[in-house]
Every structure is written in C-alpha cells, then in structure tokens.
N, C-alpha and C positions, 0 to 999 in steps of 0.2 A: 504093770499099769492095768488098772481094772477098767472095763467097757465102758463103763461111767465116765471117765475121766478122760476117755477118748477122744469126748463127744466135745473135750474142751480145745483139743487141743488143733483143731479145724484154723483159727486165724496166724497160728503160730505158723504150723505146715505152711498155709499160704503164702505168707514170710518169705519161710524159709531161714526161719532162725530152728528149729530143732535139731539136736544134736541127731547124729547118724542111726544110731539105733530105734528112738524116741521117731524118728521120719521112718522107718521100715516098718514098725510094728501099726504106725497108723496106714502105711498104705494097703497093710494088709486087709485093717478094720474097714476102711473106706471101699473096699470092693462091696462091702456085704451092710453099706450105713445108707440109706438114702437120703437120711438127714444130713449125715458130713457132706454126702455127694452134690446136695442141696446148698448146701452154708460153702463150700469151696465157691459154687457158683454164681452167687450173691457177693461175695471177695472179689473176684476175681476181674471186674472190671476196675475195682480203686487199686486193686494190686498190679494190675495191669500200668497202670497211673505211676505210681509210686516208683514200680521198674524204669517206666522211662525217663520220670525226674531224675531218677537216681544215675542211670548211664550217662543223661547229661551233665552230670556235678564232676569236677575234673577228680575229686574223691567219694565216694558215695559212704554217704554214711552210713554207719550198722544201724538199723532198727532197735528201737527201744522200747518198753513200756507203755512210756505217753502216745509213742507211733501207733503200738500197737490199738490202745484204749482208743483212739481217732477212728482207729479203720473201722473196729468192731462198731462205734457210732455209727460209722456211715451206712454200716451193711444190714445195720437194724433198721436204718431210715428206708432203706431199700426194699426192705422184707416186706416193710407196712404197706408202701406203695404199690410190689406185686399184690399182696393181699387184696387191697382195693380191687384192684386189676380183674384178682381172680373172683373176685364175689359178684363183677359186674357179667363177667364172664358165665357165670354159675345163673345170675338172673335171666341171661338171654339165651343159655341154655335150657332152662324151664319151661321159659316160652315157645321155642320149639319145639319139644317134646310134647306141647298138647295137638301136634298136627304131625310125629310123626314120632317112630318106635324111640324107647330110650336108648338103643342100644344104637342105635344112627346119631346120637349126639353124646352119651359118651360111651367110646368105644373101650371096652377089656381091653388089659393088657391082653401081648399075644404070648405065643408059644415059650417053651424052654428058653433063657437068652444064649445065642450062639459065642462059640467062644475060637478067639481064632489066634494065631502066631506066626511070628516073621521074624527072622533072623539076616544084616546083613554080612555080605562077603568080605565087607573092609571098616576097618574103626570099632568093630566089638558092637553094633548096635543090633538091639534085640527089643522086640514089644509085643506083648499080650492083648488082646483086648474082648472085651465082654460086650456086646450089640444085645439091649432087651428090645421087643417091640412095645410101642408106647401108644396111646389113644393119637398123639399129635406126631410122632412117626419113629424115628430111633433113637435113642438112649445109648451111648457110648460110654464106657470107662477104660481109658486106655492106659497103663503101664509099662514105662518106656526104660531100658538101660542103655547110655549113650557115653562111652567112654572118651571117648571123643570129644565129647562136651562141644559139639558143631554152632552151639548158640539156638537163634529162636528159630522152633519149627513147629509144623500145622500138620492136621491131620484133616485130610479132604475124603468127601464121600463123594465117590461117583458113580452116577445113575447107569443104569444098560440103557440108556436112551443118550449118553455121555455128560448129562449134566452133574455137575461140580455144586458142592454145599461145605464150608469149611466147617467142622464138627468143634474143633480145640487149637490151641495154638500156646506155646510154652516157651521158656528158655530154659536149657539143658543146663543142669547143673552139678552134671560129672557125676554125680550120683543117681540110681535107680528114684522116679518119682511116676506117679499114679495121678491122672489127670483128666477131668470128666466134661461132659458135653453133650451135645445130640444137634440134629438135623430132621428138617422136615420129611425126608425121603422115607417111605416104608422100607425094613428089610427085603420086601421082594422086589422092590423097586433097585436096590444097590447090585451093581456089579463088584466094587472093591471099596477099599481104603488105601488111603495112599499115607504114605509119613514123607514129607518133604521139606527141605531147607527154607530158608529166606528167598534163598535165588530163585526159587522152585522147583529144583533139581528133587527126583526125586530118590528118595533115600530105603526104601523099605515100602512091598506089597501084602497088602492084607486080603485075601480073598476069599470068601465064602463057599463050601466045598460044597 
C-alpha cells in the first residue's frame, strides 16, 4: 500500500471494516500522519453515533458503501464548519497581536513529543502513547492491544493539581488499534494518564518519567 493511499483509507479504519493487516499498516502510518490524525477526529463523533445505533439494533448491521459515502459527507460538512471556526479564530488572533507579542497568541509547538508505555498484569493489555506539546495544550496518540476486548474505555489526563480531562474514549475490538485526541492540560501541567473501563476501574498507568 503506498502513503498516498493511506490517506484514503482514514473512514474505513474508523469503521472498522479494514481487514487485519490493511488496520496494522495504517496504524503504523497514523502515528507519523496529522492529517489522518485530523480526519479520524472529524469521524469520530458520527462514528461514535453510528456505534451506538448499532449496539442498540438486536442485530447490527455490517457497514456498507452507501454507509460509508454518508459518513465521509457528514465529516466534510464538519471540516467546513471547523474551518469557519478557525478563520474567526485566526481574525481575533491578529487583533491581538497588535497589543501584544506574536508569540503570546500563537504559541510554538513544544519540545520532542514524549513517548511512554504500560503494560497490564491481567488480560494481555498493553498501550503506547506519544504526548506532543501543542499551542492549545497536548496532543495524544494512544495505541492500545486489548485482548480481552473489556469493551469501551477512556483515556484520562490527570493534572498534579488532580484535575481529570478525558483525552479519547473507544471500544476494544480484540485487535491492536491506534486512537488520537488531546486535552487542554499542558505537559508540565500532567501528572499521568490513566486507561480506564466504563465502570471507571482503572486499567493501565501512564506516567511521565
């Protein structure tokens, strides 16, 4: 599969119709895409949607084509909307910066992105994750193997002051899957990451060394 063709394959992942392999090779691409990283997060609340209609159906149906062609609709109409968002954003950024540095209204990324791991003691579950720092605070991409397949779990940032921000939230699906996010918190501001169930139990610690 060539890096071009990667870049197509962002609504299908989201699915989760990709065969086994074709989903390994883009999670690999998606650590290093910010555009995928981008277009999964723009899916991700009608795919959100979608999952829940679908657990309610006493059979849930496979996704199709036409499913698929809907979603990519919706996620376009989304994109345009942020856009707006960001251009207004962008104007009242301007207007700030004649009263004060540019570098106070947008800030550099920060440092190297830290990269961390946690392995737990029962059920095979293991997760990677990659923290960049952002102008608007951190930037997550988490990769998760959950044998167990526990169902839907969250991934929480917690402050050293103990405040809680949820980053990402998924449902396990027995296979390794790569899943992106972020939270207002600066990195220096975080004491951990947590991976936690439904119940809130928590399931795996991430901590910055």
């Amino acid at each position: 599969m060539r890096s071009l063709e990667r870049h197509h394959d962002a609504g299908a992942y989201a699915l989760g119709v990709l065969d086994a392999a074709d989903a390994f090779r883009f999670e690999d691409h998606l650590v290093d895409c910010p555009a995928c990283r981008a277009r999964l997060a723009e899916l991700a609340p009608p795919v959100r949607l979608l999952h829940a209609h679908r657990c309610a159906l006493p059979e849930p149906p496979a996704p199709g084509p036409a499913l698929l062609g809907r979603l990519l609709t919706a996620a376009a109409h989304a994109r345009r909307v942020r856009r707006r968002q960001w251009l207004g954003a962008l104007a009242v950024g301007a207007v700030l910066a004649v009263a004060a540095p540019a570098a106070a209204v947008l800030a550099p990324d920060g440092a190297a992105p830290a990269r961390l791991a946690a392995a737990g003691s029962r059920g095979g579950m293991s997760a990677a994750l990659t923290a960049r720092e952002r102008a608007w605070g951190t930037e997550a991409v988490l990769r998760v193997r959950d044998p167990a397949r526990r169902g839907v779990c969250v991934l929480v940032a917690v402050g050293r002051d103990g405040a809680e921000e949820t980053v990402t939230t998924w449902r396990a699906p027995g296979r390794p899957l790569a899943t992106h996010g972020g939270t207002a918190l600066r990195p220096d501001r975080i004491d951990r990451f947590e991976v936690r169930g439904a119940g809130g139990a928590r399931l795996l610690t991430l901590r910055p060394r």
